[in-house]
C-alpha positions as CSV (number, residue, x, y, z in Angstrom):
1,X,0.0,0.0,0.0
2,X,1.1,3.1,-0.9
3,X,2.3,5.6,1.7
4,X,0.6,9.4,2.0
5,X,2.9,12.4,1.5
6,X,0.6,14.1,4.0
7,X,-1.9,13.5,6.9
8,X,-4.8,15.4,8.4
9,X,-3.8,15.2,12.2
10,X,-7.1,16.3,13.3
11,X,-5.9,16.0,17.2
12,X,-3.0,19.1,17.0
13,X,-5.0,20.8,14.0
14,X,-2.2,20.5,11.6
15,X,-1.4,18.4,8.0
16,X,1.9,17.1,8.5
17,X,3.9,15.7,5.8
18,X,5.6,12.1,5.7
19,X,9.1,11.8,4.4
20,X,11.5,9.0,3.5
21,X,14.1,8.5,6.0
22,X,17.7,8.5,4.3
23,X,18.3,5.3,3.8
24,X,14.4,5.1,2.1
25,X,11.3,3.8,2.8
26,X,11.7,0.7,5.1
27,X,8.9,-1.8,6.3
28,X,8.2,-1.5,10.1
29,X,9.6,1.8,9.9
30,X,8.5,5.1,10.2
31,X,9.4,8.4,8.0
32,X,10.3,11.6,8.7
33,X,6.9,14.0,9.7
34,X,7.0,17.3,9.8
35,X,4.0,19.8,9.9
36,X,3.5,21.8,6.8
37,X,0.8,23.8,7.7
38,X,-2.4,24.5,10.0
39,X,-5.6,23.2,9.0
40,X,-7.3,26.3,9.5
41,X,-4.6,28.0,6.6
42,X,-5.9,26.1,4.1
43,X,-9.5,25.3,5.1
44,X,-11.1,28.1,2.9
45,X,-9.7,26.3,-0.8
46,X,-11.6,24.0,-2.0
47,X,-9.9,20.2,-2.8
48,X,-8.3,20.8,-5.9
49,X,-6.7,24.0,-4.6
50,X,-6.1,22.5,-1.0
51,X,-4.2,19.4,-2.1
52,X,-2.2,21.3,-4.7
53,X,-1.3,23.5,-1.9
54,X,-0.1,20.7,0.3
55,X,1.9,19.2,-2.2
56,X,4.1,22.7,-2.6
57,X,4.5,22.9,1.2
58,X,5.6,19.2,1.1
59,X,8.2,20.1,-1.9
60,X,9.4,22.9,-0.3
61,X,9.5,21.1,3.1
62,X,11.7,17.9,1.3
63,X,14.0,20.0,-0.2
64,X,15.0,21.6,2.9
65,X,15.2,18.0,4.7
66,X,17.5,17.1,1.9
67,X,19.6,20.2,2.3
68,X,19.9,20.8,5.9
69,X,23.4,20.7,5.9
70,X,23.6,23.0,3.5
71,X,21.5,24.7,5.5
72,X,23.1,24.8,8.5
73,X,26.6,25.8,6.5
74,X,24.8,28.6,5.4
75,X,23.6,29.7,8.9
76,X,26.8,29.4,10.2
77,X,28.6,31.5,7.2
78,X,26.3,34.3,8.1
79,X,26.7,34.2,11.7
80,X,30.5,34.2,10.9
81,X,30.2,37.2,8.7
82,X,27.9,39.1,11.4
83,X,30.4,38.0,14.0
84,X,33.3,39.4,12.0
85,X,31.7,42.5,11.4
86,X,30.4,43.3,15.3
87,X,31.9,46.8,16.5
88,X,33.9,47.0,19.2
89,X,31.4,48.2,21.7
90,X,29.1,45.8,21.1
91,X,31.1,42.8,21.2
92,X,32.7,44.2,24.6
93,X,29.3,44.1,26.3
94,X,29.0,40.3,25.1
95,X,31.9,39.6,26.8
96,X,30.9,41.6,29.9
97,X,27.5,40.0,29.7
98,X,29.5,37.0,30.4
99,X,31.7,38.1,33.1
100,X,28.8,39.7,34.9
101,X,27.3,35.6,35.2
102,X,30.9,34.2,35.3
103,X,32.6,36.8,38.3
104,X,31.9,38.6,41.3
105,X,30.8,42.5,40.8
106,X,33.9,43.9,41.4
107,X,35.7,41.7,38.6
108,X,32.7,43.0,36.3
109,X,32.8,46.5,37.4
110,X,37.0,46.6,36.8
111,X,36.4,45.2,33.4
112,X,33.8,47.6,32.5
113,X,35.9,50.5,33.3
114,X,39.1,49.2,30.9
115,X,36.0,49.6,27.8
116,X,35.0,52.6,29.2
117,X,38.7,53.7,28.7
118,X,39.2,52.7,25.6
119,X,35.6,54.0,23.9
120,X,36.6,57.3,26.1
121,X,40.0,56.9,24.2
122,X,39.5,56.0,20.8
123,X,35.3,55.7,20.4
124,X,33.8,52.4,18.9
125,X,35.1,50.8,15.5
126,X,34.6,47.4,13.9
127,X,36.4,45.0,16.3
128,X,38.4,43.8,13.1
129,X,40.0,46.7,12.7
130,X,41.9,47.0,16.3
131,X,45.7,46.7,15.7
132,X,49.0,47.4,17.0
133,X,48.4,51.2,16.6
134,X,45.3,51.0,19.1
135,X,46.9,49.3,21.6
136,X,49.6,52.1,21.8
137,X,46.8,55.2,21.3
138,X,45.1,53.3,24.3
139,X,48.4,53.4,26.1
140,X,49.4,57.0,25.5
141,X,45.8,57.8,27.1
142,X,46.2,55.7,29.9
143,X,49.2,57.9,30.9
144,X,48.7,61.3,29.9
145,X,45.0,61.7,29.8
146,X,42.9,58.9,32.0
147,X,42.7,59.5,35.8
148,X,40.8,57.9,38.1
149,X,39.1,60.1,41.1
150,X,40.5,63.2,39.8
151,X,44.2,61.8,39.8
152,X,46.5,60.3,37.1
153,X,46.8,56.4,36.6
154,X,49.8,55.0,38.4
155,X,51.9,53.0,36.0
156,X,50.5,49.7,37.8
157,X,47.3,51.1,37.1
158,X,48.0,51.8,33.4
159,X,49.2,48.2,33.2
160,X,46.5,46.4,34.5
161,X,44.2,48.3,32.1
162,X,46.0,46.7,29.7
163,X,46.2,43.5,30.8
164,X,42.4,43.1,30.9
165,X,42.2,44.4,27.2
166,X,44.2,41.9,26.6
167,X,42.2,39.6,27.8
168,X,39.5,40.8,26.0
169,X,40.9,40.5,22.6
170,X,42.0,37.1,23.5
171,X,38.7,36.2,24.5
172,X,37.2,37.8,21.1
173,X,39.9,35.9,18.8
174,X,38.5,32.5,21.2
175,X,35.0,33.5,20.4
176,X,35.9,34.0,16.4
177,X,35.0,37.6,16.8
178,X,38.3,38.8,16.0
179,X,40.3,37.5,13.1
180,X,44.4,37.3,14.8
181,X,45.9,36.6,18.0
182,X,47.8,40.3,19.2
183,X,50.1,40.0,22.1
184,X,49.9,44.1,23.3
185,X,52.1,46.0,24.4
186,X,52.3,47.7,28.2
187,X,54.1,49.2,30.7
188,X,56.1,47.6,32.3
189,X,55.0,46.7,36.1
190,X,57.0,48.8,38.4
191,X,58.8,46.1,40.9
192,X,58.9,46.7,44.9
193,X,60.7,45.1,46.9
194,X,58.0,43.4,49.4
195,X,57.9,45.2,52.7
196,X,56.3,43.0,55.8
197,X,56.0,43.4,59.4
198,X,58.7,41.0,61.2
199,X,57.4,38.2,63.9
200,X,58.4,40.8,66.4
201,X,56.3,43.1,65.1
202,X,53.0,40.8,65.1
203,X,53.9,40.1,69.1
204,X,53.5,43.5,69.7
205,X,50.3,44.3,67.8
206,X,49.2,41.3,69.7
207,X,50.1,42.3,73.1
208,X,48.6,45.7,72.7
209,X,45.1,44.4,71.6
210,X,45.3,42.4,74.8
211,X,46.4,45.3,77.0
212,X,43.5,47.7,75.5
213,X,41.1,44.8,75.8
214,X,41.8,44.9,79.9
215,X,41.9,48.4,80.2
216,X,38.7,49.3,77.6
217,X,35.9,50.5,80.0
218,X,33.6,51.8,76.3
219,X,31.5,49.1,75.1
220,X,31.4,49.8,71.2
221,X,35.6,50.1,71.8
222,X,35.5,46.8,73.7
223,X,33.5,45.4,70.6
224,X,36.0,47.1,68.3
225,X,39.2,45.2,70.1
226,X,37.0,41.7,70.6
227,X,37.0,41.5,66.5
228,X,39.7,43.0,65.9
229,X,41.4,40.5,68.0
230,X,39.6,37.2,66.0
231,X,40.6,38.9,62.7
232,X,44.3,38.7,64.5
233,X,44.5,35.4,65.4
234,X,42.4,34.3,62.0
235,X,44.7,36.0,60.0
236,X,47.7,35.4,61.2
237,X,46.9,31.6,62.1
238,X,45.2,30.8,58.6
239,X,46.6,33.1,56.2
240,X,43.3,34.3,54.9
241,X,42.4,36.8,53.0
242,X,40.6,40.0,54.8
243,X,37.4,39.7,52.3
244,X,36.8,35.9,53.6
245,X,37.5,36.7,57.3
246,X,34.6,39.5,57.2
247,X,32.4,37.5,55.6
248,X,33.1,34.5,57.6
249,X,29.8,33.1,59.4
250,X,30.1,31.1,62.6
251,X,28.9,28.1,61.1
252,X,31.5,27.8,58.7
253,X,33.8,27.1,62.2
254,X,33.9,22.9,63.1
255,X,35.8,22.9,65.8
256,X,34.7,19.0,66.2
257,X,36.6,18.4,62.2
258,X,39.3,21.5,63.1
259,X,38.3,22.8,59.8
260,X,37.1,26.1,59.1
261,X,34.5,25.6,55.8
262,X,35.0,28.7,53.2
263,X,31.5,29.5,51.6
264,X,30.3,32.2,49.1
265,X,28.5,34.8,51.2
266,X,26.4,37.0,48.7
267,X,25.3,39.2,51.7
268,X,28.9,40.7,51.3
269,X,29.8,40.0,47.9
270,X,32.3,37.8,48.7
271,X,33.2,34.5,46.5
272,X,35.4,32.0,47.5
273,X,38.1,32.4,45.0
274,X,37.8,29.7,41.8
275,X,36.9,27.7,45.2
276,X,40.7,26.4,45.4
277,X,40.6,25.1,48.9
278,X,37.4,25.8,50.6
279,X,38.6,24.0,53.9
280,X,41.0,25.2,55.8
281,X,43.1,23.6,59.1
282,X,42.3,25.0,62.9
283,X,46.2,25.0,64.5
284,X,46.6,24.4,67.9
285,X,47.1,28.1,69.1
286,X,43.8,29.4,66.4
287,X,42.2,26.0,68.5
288,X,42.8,27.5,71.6
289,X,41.3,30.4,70.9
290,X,38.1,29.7,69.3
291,X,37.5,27.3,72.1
292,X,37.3,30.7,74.1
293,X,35.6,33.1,72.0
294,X,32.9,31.1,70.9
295,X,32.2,29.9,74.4
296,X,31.4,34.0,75.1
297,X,29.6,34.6,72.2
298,X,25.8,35.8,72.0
299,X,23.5,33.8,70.7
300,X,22.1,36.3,68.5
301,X,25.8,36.3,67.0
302,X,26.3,35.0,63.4
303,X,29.2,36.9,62.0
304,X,33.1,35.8,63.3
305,X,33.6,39.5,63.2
306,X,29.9,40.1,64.6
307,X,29.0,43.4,66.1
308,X,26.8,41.5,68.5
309,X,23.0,41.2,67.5
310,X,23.8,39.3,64.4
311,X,25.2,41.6,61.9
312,X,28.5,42.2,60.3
313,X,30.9,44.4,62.6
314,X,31.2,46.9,60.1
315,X,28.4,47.7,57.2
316,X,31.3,49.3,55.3
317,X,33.6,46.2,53.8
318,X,36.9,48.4,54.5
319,X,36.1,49.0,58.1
320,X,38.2,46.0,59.7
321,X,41.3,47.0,57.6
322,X,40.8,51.0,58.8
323,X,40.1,50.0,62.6
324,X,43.7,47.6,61.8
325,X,45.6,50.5,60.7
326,X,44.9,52.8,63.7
327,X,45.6,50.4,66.1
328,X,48.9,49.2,64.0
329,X,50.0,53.2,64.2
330,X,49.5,52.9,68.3
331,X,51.6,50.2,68.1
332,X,54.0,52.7,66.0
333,X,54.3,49.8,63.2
334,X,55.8,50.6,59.8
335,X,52.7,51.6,57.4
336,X,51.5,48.7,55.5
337,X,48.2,47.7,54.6
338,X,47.9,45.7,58.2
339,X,46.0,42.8,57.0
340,X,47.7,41.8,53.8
341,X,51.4,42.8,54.0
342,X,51.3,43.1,57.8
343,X,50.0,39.8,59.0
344,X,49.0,37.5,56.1
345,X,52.2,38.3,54.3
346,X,54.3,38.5,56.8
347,X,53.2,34.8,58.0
348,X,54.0,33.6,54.3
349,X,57.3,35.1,54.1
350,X,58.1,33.6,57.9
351,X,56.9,30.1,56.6
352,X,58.5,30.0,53.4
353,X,62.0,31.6,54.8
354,X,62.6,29.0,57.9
355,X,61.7,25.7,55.4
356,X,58.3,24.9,54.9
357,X,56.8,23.3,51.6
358,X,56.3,25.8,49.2
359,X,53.5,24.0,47.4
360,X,51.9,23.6,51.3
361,X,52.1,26.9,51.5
362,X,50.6,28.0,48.3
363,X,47.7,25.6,49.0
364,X,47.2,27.1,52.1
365,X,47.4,31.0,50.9
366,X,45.2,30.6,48.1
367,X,47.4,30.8,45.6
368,X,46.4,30.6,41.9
369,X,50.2,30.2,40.3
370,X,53.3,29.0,42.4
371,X,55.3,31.8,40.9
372,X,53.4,34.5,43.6
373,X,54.0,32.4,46.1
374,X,57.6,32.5,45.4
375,X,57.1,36.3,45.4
376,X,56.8,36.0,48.9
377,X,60.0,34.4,50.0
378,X,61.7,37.5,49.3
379,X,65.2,36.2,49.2
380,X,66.4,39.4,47.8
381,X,66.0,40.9,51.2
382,X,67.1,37.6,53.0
383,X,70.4,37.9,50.8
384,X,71.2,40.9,51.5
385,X,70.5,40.8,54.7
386,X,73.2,38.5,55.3
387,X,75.4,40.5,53.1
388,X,75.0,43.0,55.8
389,X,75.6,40.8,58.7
390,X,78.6,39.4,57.3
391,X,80.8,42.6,56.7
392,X,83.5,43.1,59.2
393,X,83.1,45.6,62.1
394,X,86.3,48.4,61.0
């Protein structure tokens, strides 16, 4: 029995067409179906006109069955082509679009300010036409025109700006929006040597929490000293960032596993990093002291650095660091950003400098490349140091 080209399927109100698979008509097996039309498009004609209708839609319908790679190759040339001919502008808020769902707001917001640069810098063009000689008119504005609050860029500054356009274009040329890999051309990074407190230093600052703490008679400063002393001993016993300590919640705390559990914590935009190493080791002495604390703590308390009903000790993300330096300044301690370089650096540096594993140690800073961790051993200073200690008394 002969098979129809088309159906009246009464139950979805359509006529749908009945094709031969590619290897032809089969017994047992079915064809291809696809609907050609509503029944209601076609009701008005009468037979003659209805069925010579059907039999166009079903031509038309075959041939793009037959074709549909040819089809698809087609698709894809003119996506290619409208890809290759995106401006600048708009194929930079693609690629925000996808940091935005990718990163945390502050990656996004750093981003969007290298475009804003460059559109403030050179306006929009076709992507395809960037080259070498935008990279350097992007560069000459980053130094003698671009500031940032009312102040020029620094010349780290200027070359961070350009290492995020680079990793724009790179991520256009990955995304076939751009037609050639172009390795540009920046500053160079000025190099510091790295500056930390000593161990001496940290015993001190420790001490003279302690000492307020038993003298403080003012609630909201007793408060103050109380977190600043957990963001002490987390810090300096953990190696953790600042952002992570502030957002920590008590619940990320097992003191029954010694682990402390790093989670995200939208409430304060914070993101474990890439989620590395979420779990971090309780040592004896941080033991010790969390044993304490928590043992005091409200129950209304939630926060590690809690301001005691359940909220974050500071609203402002930058308070802990600011309350750090003034009391690091009481303690008459060189000026250095008293989280990172004063305790979390210095504790690196120590570990790294008197033998411990180096990859341990990147592990347990958070460390994306082994190369910054080696950063941190400064052995320039260590050498010279005992270049010092070794000339003669005259």
């Amino acid at each position: 029995m002969a098979r129809k080209l088309f159906i009246k399927d009464e139950k979805n109100g359509v006529w749908v067409g009945q094709f031969p698979p590619s290897c032809g008509w089969q017994a047992g097996r079915k064809g291809i179906r696809r609907t050609l039309c509503k029944l209601i498009d076609i009701s008005h004609l009468d037979e003659t006109l209805r069925t010579q209708r059907l039999v166009q839609l079903y031509e038309q319908k075959s041939w793009e069955i037959k074709n549909k790679t040819k089809l698809k190759e087609q698709q894809l040339a003119t996506e290619k082509k409208e890809r290759s001919e995106m401006s600048f502008r708009n194929a930079a808020n693609q690629w925000l679009s996808e940091v935005k769902s990718l990163k945390n707001g502050r990656t996004y917001t750093s981003y969007k300010s290298t475009i804003s640069y460059y559109i403030s810098a050179l306006g929009d063009h076709p992507l395809k036409h960037f080259e070498r000689s935008h990279n350097i008119r992007f560069l000459e504005y980053l130094q003698d025109e671009a500031t940032y609050q009312n102040k020029p860029l620094s010349k780290a500054t200027q070359n961070y700006h350009m290492r995020q356009l680079q990793i724009f274009i790179t991520w256009s040329y990955d995304n076939e929006l751009f037609h050639k890999q172009i390795k540009l051309k920046k500053p160079a990074k000025p190099k510091k040597d790295m500056e930390t407190f000593d161990i001496e230093h940290l015993r001190i600052l420790k001490s003279h929490i302690a000492k307020r703490l038993e003298d403080e008679v003012k609630p909201r400063e007793i408060l103050n000293l109380r977190n600043m002393q957990r963001a002490f001993f987390m810090a300096t016993n953990s190696l953790m960032r600042i952002g992570a300590i502030d957002a920590m919640r008590l619940d990320w705390i097992d003191m029954e596993q010694r682990v402390i559990r790093i989670s995200n914590n939208p409430d304060r935009d914070f993101y474990n990093k890439k989620l590395k190493h979420p779990i971090k080791p309780i040592n004896d002495e941080l033991y010790d002291f969390l044993k304490n604390d928590l043992a005091q703590r409200d129950k209304r308390e939630v926060y590690f650095l809690d301001n005691g009903t359940g909220k974050n000790w500071y609203a402002d993300r930058a308070g802990p660091s600011k309350y750090a330096t003034k009391i690091c300044k009481e303690c008459n301690l060189p000026k250095l950003k008293p989280f990172h370089w004063g305790m979390r650096a210095t504790m690196i540096t120590y570990l790294l400098n008197n033998g411990a594993n180096i990859k341990d140690v990147q592990e347990l800073a958070d460390h994306d490349d082994i190369q910054t961790t080696i950063l941190y051993h400064n052995s320039r200073t260590v050498k010279q140091r005992n270049a010092v200690d070794a000339i003669p008394k005259i």
